[in-house]
ZAMARGU-4260 file (C-alpha; in steps of 0.2 Angstrom, whole numbers, plus 5000, padded with zeros to 4 digits):
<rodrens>
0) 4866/4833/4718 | 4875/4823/4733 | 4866/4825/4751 | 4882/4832/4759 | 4888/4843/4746
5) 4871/4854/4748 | 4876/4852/4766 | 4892/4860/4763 | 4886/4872/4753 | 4871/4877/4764
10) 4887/4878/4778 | 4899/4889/4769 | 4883/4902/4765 | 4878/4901/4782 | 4896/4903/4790
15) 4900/4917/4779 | 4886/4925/4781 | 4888/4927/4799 | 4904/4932/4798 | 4902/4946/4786
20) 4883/4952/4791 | 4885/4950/4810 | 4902/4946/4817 | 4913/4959/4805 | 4900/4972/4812
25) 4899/4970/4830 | 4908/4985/4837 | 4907/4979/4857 | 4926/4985/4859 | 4939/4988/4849
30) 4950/4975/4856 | 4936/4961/4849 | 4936/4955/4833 | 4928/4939/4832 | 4931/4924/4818
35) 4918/4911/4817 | 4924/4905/4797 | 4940/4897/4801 | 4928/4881/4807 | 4927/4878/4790
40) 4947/4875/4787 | 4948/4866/4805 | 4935/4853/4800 | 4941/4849/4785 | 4943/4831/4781
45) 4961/4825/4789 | 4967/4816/4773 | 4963/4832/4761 | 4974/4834/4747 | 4988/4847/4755
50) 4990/4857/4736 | 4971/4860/4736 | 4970/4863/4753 | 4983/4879/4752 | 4974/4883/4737
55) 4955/4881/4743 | 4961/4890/4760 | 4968/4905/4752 | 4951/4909/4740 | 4941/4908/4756
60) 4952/4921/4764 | 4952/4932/4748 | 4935/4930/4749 | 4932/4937/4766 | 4945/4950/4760
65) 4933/4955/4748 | 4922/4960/4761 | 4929/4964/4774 | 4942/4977/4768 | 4957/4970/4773
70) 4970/4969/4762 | 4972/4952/4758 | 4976/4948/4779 | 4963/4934/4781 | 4971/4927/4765
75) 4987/4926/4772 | 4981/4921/4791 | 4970/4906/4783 | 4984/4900/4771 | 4996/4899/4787
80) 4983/4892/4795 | 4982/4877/4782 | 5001/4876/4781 | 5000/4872/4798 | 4987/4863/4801
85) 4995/4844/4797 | 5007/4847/4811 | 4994/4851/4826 | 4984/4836/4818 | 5000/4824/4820
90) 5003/4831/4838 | 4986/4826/4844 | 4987/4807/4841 | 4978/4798/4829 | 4960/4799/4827
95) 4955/4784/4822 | 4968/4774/4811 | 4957/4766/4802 | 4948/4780/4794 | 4961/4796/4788
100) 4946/4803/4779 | 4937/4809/4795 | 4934/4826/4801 | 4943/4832/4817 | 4928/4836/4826
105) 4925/4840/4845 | 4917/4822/4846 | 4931/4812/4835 | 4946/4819/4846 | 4938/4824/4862
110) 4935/4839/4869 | 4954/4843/4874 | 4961/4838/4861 | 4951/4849/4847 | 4952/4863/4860
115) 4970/4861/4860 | 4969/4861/4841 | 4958/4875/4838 | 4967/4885/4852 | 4986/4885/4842
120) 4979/4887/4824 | 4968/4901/4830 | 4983/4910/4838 | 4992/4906/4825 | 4979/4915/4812
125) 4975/4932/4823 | 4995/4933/4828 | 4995/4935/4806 | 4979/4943/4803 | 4982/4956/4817
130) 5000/4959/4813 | 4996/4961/4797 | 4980/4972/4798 | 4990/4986/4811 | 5005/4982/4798
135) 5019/4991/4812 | 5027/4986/4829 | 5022/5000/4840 | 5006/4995/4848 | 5013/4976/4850
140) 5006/4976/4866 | 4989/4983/4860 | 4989/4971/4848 | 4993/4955/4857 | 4977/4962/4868
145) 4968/4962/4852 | 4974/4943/4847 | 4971/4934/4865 | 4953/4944/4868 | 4949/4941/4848
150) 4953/4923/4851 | 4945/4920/4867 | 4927/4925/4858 | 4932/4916/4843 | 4936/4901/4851
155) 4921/4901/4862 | 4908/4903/4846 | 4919/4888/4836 | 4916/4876/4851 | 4900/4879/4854
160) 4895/4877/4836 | 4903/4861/4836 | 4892/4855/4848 | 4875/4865/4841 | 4878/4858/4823
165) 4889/4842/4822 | 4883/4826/4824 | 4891/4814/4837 | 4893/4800/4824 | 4902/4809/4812
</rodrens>
């Protein structure tokens, strides 16, 4: 077996099982919902086939469905993610021309840059997760509270693991 696929696979236990063991379970407030395994659809090669991508984005949502009793929300909020993501990528600037097949990391576009990019697809995926899981307009207000304090925490725990576990020359 490759190096870096035992890797992956070591990372997509270890981010899922944070998710669902620690993060799904931390009742702090009601208002804080914090989403550490979207890292794994934000540093994703650049140049990934788009199909698979959708495809690949929506089983990981699905799965954290599956435990999460959500109704198919995170499948919905990661595929929008994905949809979206070759757009924030493009607005950013290029990474490195000569390599398409690098990761958007914190150390390949800068620290503005992948906050920047983290920031909107991360709003973008508790605006749909959120909607989704209150299903109704009424709270809207409540709700938005939910999104910005939800995405505040989230965004906070995907930078710093992206200074924790990646490497500055990847």
């Amino acid at each position: 077996m490759n190096n870096s696929i035992g890797k992956n696979i070591i990372l997509i236990i270890g981010v899922f099982a944070l998710q669902i063991l620690v993060l799904n379970d931390l009742n702090i407030s009601k208002y804080l919902l914090p989403f550490i395994y979207p890292i794994l659809l934000l540093g994703a090669k650049r140049n990934i086939n788009q199909s698979l991508f959708l495809v690949l984005g929506f089983c990981l949502g699905l799965f954290m469905d599956m435990f999460s009793n959500t109704g198919a929300a995170n499948a919905l909020a990661c595929l929008v993610l994905v949809f979206c993501r070759p757009f924030f990528l493009g607005s950013i600037g290029p990474m490195d021309m000569g390599s398409e097949g690098i990761r958007p990391t914190i150390y390949n576009i800068g620290t503005k840059g992948y906050v920047g990019y983290a920031t909107f697809l991360l709003l973008i995926h508790h605006l749909v997760f959120f909607f989704l899981d209150v299903f109704t307009f009424i709270n809207v207000f409540e709700t938005i509270l939910r999104v910005i304090v939800s995405l505040f925490f989230s965004l906070t725990l995907i930078i710093l693991c992206q200074f924790v576990f990646v490497n500055k020359g990847k």
